[in-house]
N, CA and C atoms of all chains as a GROMACS GRO file, in nm:
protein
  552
    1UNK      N    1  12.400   4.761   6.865
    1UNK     CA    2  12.287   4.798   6.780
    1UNK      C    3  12.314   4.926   6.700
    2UNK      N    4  12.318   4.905   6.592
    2UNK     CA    5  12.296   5.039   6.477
    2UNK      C    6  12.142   5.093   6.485
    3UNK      N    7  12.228   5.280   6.516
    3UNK     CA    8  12.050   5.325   6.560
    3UNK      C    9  11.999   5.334   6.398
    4UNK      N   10  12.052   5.364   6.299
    4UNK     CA   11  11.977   5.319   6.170
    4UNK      C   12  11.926   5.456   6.121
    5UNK      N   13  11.931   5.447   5.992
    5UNK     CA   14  11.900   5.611   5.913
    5UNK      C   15  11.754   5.630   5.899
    6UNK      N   16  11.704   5.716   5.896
    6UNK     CA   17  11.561   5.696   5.872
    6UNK      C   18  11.502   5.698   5.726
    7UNK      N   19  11.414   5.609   5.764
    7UNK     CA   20  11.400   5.532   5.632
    7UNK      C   21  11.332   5.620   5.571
    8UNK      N   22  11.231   5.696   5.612
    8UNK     CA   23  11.097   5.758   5.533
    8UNK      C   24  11.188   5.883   5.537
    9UNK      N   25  11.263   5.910   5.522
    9UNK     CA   26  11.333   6.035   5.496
    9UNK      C   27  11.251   6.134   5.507
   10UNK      N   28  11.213   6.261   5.586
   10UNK     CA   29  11.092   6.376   5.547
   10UNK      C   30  11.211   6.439   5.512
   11UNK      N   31  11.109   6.502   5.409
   11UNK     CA   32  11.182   6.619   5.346
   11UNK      C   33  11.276   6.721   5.332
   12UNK      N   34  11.199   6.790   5.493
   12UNK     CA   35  11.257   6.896   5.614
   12UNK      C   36  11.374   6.874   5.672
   13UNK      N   37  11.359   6.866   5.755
   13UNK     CA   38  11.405   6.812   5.871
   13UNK      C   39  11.392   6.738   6.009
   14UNK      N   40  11.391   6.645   6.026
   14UNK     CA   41  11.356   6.483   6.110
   14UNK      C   42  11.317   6.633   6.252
   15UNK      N   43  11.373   6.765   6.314
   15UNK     CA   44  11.344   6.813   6.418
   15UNK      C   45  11.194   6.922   6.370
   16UNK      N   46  11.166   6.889   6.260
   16UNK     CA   47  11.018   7.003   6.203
   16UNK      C   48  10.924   6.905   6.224
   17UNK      N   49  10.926   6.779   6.232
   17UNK     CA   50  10.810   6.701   6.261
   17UNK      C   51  10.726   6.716   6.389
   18UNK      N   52  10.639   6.710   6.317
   18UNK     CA   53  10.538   6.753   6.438
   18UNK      C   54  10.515   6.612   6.567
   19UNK      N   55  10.506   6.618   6.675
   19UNK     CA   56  10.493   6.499   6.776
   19UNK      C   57  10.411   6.426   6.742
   20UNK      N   58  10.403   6.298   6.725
   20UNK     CA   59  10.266   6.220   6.722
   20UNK      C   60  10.163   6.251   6.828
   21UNK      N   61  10.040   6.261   6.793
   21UNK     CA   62   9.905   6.288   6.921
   21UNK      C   63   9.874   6.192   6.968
   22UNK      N   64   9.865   6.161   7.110
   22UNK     CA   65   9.836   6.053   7.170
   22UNK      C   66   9.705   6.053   7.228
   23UNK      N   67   9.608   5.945   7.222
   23UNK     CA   68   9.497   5.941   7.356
   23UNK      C   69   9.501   5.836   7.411
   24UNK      N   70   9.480   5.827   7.526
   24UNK     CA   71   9.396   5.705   7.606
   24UNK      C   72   9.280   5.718   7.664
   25UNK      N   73   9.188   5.628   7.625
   25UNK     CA   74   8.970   5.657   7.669
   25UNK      C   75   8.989   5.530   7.771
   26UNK      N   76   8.968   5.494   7.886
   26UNK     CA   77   8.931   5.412   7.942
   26UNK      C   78   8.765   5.365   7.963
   27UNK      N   79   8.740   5.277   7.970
   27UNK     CA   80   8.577   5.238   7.949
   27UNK      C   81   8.559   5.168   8.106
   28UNK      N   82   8.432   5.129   8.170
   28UNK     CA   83   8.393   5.103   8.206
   28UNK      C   84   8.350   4.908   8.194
   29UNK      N   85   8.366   4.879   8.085
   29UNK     CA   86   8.311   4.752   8.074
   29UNK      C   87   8.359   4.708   7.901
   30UNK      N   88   8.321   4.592   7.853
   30UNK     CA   89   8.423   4.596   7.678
   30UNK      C   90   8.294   4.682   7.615
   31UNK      N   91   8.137   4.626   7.651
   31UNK     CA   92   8.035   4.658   7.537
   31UNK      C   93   8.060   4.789   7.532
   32UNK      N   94   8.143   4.877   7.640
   32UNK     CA   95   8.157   5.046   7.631
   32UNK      C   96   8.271   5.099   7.528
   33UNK      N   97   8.368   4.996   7.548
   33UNK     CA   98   8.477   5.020   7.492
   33UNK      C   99   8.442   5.012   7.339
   34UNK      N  100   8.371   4.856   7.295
   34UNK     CA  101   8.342   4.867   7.169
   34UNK      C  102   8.223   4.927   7.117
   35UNK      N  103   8.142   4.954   7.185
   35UNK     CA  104   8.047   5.129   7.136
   35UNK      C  105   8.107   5.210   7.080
   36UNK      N  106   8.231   5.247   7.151
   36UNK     CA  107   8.325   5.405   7.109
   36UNK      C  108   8.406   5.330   6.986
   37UNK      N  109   8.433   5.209   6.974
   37UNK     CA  110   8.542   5.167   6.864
   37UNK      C  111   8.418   5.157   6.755
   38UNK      N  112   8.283   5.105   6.775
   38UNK     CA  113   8.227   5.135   6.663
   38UNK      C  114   8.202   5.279   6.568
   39UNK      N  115   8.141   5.367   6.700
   39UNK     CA  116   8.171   5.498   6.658
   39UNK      C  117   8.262   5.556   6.590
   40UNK      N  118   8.446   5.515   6.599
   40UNK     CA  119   8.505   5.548   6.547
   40UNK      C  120   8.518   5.524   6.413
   41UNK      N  121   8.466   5.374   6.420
   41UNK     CA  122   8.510   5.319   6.262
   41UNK      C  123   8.381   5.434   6.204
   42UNK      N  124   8.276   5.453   6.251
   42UNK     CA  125   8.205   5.553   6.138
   42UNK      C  126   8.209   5.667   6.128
   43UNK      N  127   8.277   5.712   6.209
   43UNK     CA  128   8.395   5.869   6.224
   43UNK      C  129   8.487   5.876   6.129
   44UNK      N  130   8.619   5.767   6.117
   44UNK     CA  131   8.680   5.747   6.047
   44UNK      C  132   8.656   5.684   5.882
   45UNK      N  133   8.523   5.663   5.866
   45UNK     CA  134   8.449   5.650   5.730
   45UNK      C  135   8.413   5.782   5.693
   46UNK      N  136   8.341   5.852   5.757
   46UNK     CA  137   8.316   5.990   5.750
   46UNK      C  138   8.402   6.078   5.678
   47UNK      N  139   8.518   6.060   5.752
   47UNK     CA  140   8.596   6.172   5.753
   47UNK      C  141   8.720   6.101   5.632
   48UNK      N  142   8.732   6.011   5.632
   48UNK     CA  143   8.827   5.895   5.533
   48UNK      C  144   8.945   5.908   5.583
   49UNK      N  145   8.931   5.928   5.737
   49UNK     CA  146   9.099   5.885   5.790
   49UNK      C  147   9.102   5.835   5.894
   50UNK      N  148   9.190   5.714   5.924
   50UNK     CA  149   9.196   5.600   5.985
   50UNK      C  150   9.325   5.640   6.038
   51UNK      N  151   9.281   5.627   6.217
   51UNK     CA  152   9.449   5.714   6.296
   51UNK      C  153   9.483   5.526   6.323
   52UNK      N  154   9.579   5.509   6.369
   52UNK     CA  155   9.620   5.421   6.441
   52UNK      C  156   9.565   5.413   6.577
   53UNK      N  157   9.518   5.271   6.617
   53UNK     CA  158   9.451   5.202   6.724
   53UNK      C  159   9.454   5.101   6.811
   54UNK      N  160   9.505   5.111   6.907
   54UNK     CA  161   9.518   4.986   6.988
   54UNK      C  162   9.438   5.002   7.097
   55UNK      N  163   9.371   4.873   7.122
   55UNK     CA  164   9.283   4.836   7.226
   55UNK      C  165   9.262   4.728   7.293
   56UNK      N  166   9.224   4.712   7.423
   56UNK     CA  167   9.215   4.608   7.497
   56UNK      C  168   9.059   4.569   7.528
   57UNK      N  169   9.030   4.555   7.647
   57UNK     CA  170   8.892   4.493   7.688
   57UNK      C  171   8.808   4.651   7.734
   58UNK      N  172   8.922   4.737   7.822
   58UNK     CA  173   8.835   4.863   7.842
   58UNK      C  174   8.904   4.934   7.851
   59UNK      N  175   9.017   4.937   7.728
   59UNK     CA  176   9.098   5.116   7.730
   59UNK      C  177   9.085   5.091   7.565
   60UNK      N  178   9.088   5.219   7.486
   60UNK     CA  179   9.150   5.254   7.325
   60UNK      C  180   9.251   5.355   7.330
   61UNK      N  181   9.329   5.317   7.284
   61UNK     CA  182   9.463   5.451   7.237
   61UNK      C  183   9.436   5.472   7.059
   62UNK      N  184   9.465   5.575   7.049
   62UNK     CA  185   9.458   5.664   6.926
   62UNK      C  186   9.573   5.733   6.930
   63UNK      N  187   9.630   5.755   6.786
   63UNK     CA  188   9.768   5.770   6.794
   63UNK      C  189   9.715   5.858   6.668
   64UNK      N  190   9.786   5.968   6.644
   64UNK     CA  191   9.754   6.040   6.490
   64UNK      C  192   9.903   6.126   6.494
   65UNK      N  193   9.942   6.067   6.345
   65UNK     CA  194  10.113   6.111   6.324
   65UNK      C  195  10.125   6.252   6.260
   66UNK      N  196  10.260   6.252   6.266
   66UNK     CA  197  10.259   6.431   6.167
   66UNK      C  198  10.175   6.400   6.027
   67UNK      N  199  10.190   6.329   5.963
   67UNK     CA  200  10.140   6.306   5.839
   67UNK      C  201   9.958   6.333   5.864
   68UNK      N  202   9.942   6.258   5.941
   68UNK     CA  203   9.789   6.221   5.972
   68UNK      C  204   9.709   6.430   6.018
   69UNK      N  205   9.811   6.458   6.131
   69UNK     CA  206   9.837   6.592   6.143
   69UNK      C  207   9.775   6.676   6.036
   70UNK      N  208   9.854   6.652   5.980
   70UNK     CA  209   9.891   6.758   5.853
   70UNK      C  210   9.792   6.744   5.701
   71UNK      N  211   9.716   6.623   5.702
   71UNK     CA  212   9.605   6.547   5.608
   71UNK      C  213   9.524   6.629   5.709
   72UNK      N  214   9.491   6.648   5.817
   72UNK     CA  215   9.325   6.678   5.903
   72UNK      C  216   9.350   6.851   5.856
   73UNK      N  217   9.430   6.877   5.920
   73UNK     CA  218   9.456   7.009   5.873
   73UNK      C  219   9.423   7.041   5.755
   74UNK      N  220   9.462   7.010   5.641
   74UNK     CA  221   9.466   7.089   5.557
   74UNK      C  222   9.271   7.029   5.486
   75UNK      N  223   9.262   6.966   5.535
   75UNK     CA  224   9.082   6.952   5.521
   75UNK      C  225   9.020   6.990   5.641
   76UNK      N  226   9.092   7.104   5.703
   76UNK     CA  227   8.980   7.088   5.799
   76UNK      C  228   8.893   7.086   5.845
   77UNK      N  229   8.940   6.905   5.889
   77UNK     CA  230   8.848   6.810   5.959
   77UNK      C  231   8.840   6.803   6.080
   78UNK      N  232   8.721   6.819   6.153
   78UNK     CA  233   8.699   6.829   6.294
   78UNK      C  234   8.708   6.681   6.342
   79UNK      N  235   8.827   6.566   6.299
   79UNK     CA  236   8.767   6.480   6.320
   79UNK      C  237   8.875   6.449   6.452
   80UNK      N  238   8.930   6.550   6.526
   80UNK     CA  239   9.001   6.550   6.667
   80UNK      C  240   8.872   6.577   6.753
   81UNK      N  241   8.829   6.712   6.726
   81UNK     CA  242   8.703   6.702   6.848
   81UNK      C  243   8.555   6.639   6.840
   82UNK      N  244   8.535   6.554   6.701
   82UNK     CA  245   8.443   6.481   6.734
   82UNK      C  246   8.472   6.384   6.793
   83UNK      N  247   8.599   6.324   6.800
   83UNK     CA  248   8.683   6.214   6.829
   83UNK      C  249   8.654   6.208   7.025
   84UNK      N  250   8.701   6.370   7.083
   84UNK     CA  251   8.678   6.399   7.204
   84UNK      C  252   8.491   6.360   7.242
   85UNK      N  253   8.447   6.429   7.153
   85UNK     CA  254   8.338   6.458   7.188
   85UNK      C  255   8.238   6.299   7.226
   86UNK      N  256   8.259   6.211   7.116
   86UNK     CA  257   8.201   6.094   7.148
   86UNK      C  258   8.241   6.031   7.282
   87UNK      N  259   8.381   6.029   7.326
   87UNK     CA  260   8.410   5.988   7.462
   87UNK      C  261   8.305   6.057   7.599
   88UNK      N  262   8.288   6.186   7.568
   88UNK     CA  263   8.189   6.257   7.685
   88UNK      C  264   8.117   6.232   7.652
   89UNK      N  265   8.034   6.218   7.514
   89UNK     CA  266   7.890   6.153   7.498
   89UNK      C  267   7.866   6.014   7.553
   90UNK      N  268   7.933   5.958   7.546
   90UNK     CA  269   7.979   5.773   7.590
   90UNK      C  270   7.958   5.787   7.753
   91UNK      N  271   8.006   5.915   7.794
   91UNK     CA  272   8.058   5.858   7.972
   91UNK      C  273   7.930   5.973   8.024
   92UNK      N  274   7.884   6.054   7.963
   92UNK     CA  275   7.733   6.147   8.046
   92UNK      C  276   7.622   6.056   8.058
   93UNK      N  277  10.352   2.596   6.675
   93UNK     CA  278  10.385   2.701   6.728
   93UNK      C  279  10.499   2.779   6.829
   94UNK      N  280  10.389   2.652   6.950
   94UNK     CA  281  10.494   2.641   7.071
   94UNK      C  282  10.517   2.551   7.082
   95UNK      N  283  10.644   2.574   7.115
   95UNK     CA  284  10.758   2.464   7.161
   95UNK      C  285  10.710   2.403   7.250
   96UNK      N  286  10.640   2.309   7.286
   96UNK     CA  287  10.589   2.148   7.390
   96UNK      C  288  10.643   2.253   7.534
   97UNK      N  289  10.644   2.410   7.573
   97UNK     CA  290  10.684   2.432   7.736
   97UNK      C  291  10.502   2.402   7.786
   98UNK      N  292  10.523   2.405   7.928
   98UNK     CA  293  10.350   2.343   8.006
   98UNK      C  294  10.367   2.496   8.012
   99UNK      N  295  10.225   2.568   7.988
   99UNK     CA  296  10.185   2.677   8.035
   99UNK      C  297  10.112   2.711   8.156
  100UNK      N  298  10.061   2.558   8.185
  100UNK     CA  299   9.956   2.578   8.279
  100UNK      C  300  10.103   2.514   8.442
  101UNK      N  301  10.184   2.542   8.398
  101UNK     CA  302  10.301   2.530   8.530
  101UNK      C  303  10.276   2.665   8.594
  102UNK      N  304  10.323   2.577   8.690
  102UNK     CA  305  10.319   2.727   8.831
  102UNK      C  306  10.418   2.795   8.790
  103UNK      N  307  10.383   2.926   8.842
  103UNK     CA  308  10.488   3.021   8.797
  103UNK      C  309  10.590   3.036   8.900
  104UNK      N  310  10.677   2.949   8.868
  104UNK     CA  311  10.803   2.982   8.979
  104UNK      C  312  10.898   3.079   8.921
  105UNK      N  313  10.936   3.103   8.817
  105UNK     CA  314  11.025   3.259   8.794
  105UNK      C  315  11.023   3.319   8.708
  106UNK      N  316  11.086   3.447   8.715
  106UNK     CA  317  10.999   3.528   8.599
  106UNK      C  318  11.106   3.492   8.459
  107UNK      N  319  11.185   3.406   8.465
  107UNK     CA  320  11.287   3.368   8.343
  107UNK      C  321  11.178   3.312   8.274
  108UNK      N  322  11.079   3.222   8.346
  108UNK     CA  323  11.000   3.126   8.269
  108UNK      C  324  10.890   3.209   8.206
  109UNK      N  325  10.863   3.323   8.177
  109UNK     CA  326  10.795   3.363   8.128
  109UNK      C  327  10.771   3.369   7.995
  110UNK      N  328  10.668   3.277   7.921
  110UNK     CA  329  10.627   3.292   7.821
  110UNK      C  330  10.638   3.384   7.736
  111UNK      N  331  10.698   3.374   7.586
  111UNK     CA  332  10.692   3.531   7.542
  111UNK      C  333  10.585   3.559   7.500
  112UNK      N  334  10.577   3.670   7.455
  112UNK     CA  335  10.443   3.728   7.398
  112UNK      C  336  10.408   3.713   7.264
  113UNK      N  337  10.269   3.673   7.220
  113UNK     CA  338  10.267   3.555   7.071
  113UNK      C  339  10.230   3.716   7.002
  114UNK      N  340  10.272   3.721   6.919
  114UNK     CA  341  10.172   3.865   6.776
  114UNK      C  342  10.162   3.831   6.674
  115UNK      N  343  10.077   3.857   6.592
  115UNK     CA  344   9.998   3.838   6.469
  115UNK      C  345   9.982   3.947   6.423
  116UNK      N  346  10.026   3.967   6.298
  116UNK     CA  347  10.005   4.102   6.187
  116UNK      C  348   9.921   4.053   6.026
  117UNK      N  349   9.863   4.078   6.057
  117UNK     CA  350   9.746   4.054   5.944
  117UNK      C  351   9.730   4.149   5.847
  118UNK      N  352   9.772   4.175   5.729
  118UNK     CA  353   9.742   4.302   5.664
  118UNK      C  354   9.572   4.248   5.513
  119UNK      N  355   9.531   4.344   5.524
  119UNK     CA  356   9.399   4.326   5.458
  119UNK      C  357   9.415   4.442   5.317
  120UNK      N  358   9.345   4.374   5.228
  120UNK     CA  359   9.364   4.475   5.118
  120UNK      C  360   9.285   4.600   5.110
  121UNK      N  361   9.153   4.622   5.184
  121UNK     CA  362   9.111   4.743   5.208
  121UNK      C  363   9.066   4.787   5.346
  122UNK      N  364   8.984   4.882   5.428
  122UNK     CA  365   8.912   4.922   5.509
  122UNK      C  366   8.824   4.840   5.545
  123UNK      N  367   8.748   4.811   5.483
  123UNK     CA  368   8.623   4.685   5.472
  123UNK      C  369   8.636   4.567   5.509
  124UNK      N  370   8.806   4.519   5.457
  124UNK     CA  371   8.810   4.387   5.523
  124UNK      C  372   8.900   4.359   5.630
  125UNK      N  373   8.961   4.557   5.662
  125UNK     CA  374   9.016   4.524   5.834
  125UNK      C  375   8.873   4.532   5.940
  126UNK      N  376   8.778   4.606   5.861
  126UNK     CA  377   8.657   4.592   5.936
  126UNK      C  378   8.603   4.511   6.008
  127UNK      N  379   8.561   4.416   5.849
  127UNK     CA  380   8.490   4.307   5.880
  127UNK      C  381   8.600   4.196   6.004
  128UNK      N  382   8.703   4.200   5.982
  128UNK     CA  383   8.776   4.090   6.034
  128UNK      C  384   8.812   4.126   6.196
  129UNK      N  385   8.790   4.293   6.206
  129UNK     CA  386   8.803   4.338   6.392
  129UNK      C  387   8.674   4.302   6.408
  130UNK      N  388   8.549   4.319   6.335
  130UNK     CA  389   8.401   4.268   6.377
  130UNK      C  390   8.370   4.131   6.391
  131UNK      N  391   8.469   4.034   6.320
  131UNK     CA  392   8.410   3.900   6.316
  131UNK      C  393   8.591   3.859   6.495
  132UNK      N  394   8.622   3.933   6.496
  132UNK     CA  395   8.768   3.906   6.622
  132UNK      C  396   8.626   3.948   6.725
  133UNK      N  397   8.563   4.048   6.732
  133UNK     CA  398   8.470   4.121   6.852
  133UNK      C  399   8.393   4.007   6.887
  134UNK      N  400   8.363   3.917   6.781
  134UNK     CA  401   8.276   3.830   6.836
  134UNK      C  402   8.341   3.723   6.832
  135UNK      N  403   8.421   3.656   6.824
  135UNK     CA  404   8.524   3.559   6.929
  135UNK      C  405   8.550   3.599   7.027
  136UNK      N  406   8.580   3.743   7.042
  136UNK     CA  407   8.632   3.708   7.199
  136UNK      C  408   8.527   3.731   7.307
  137UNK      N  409   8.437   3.774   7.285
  137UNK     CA  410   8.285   3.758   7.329
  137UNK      C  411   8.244   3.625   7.348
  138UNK      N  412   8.230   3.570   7.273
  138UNK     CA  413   8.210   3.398   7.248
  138UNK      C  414   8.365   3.314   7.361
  139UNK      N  415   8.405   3.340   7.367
  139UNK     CA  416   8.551   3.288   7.455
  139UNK      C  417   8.547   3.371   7.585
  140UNK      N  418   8.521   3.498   7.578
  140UNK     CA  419   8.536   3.599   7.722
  140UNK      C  420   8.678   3.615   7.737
  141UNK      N  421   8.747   3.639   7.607
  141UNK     CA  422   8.871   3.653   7.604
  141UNK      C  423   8.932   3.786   7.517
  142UNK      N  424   8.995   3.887   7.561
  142UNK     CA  425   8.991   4.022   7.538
  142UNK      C  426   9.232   4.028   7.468
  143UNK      N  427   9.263   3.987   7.359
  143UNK     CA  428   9.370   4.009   7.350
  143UNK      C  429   9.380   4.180   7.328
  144UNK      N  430   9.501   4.216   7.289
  144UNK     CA  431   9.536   4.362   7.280
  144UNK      C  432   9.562   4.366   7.121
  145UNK      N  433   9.497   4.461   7.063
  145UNK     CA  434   9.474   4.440   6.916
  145UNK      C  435   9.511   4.606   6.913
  146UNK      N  436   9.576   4.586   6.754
  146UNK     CA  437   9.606   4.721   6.714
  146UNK      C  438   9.600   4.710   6.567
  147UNK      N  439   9.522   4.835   6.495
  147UNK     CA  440   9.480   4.860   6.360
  147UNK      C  441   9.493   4.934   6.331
  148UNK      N  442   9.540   4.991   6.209
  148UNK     CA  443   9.517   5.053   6.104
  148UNK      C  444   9.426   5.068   5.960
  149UNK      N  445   9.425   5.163   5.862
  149UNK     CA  446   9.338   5.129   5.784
  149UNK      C  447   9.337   4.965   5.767
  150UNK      N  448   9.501   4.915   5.696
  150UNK     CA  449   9.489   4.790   5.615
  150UNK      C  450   9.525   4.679   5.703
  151UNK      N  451   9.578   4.680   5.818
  151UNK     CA  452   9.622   4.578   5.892
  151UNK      C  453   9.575   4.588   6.061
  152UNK      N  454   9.574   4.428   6.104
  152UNK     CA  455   9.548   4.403   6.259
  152UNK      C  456   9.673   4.375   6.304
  153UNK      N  457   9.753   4.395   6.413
  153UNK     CA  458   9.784   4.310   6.508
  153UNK      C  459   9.746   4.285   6.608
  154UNK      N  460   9.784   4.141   6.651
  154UNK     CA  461   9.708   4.114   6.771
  154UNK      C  462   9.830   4.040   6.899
  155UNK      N  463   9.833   4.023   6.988
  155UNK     CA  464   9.881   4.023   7.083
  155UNK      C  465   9.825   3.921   7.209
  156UNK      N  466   9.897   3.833   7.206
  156UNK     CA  467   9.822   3.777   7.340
  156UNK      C  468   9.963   3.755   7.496
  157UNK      N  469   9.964   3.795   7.560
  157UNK     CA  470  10.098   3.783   7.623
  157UNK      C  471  10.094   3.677   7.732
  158UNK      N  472  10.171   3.612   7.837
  158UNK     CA  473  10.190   3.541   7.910
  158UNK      C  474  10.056   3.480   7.973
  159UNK      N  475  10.064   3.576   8.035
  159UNK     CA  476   9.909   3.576   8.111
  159UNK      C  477   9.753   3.512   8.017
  160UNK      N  478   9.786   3.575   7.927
  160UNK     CA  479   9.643   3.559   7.806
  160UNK      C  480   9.676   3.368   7.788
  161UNK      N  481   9.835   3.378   7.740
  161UNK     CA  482   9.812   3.241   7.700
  161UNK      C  483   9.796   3.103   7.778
  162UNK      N  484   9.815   3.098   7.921
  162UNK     CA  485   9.792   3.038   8.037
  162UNK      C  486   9.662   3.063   8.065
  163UNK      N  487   9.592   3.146   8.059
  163UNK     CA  488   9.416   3.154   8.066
  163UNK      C  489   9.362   3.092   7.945
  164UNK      N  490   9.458   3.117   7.830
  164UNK     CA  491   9.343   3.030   7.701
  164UNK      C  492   9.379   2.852   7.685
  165UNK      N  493   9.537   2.832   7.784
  165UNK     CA  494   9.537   2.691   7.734
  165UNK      C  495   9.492   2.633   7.891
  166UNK      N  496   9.447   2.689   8.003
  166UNK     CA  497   9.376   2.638   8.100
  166UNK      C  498   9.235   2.608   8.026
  167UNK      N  499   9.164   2.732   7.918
  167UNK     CA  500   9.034   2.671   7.965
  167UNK      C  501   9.061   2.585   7.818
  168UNK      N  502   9.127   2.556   7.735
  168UNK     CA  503   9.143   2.463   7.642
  168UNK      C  504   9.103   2.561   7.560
  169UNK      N  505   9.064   2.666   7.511
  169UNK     CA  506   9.038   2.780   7.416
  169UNK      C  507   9.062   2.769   7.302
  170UNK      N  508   9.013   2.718   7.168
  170UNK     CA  509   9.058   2.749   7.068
  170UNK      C  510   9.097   2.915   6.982
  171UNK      N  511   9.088   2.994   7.052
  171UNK     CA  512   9.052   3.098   7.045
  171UNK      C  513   9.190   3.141   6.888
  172UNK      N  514   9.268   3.115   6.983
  172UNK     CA  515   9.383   3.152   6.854
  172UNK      C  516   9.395   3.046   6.715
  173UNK      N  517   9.351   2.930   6.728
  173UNK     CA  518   9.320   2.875   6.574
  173UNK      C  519   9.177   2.917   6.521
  174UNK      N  520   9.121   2.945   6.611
  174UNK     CA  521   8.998   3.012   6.575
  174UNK      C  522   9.019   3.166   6.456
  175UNK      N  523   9.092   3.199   6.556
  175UNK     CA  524   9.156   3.386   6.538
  175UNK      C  525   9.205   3.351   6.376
  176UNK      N  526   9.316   3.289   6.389
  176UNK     CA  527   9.334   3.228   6.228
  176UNK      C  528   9.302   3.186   6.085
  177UNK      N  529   9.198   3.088   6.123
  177UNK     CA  530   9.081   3.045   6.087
  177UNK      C  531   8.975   3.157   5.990
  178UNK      N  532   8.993   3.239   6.075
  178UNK     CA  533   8.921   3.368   6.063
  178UNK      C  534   8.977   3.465   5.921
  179UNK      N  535   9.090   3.465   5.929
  179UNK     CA  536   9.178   3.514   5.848
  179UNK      C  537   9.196   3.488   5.715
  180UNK      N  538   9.212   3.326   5.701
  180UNK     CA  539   9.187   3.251   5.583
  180UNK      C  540   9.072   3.278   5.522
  181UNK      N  541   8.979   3.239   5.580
  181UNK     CA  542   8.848   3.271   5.536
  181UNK      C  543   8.824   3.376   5.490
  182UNK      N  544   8.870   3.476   5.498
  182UNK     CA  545   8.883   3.608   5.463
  182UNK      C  546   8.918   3.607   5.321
  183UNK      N  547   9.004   3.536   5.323
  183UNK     CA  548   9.134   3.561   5.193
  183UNK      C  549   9.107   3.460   5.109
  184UNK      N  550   8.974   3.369   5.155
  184UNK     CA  551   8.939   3.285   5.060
  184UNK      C  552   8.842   3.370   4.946
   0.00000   0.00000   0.00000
């Protein structure tokens, strides 16, 4: 296997990139899980940024890249700790 | 799709393991990855069948693995021409 050049070339340097942010929310049941995925989609309308999402019946992962990073930042957008915040609102 | 293997065979080894089916769906805006994870929420509600889905603004994938597909062709599930189905309609 060829490990392969990178395609999206950044600018910098491939070691200045910032880590991708990871979460995992586990739910209780799906109608919990998709409560918080609704919430998000109107979080992510809000705010006009859409992280990457994968989900099952009662977990969501959220993934937000250097790029995504670096877009919240420079508007900053609280849309990391409202992101937190709906999960404790969801589970109190 | 699939190749004529019985899914609903006992599982005698793990060689025989089904691979894992994915679907990448890309949509031309927000609205219609929306609408199309909202109109997936209610299939698998309607089926009681939970695949592993992952989104972005413009695109779904979806995921159903070994396990999923031996539970959907036990209960006879249309769930994945359904899932499809869904898609077209979209793009009609």
């Amino acid at each position: 296997m060829n490990a392969g050049t990178n395609p999206s070339a950044a600018p910098s340097g491939p070691q200045e990139r910032l880590p991708t942010l990871n979460w995992r929310f586990e739910f209780g049941s799906y109608a919990k899980t998709r409560h918080f995925l609704d919430q998000m989609a109107d979080l992510s309308k809000r705010e006009d940024y859409y992280p990457n999402v994968s989900f099952g019946k009662t977990y969501v992962n959220i993934s937000i890249d250097a790029e995504g990073q670096v877009v919240l930042a420079e508007r900053k957008s609280s849309f990391m700790g409202e992101m937190e915040a709906l999960v404790t609102a969801d589970r109190a």
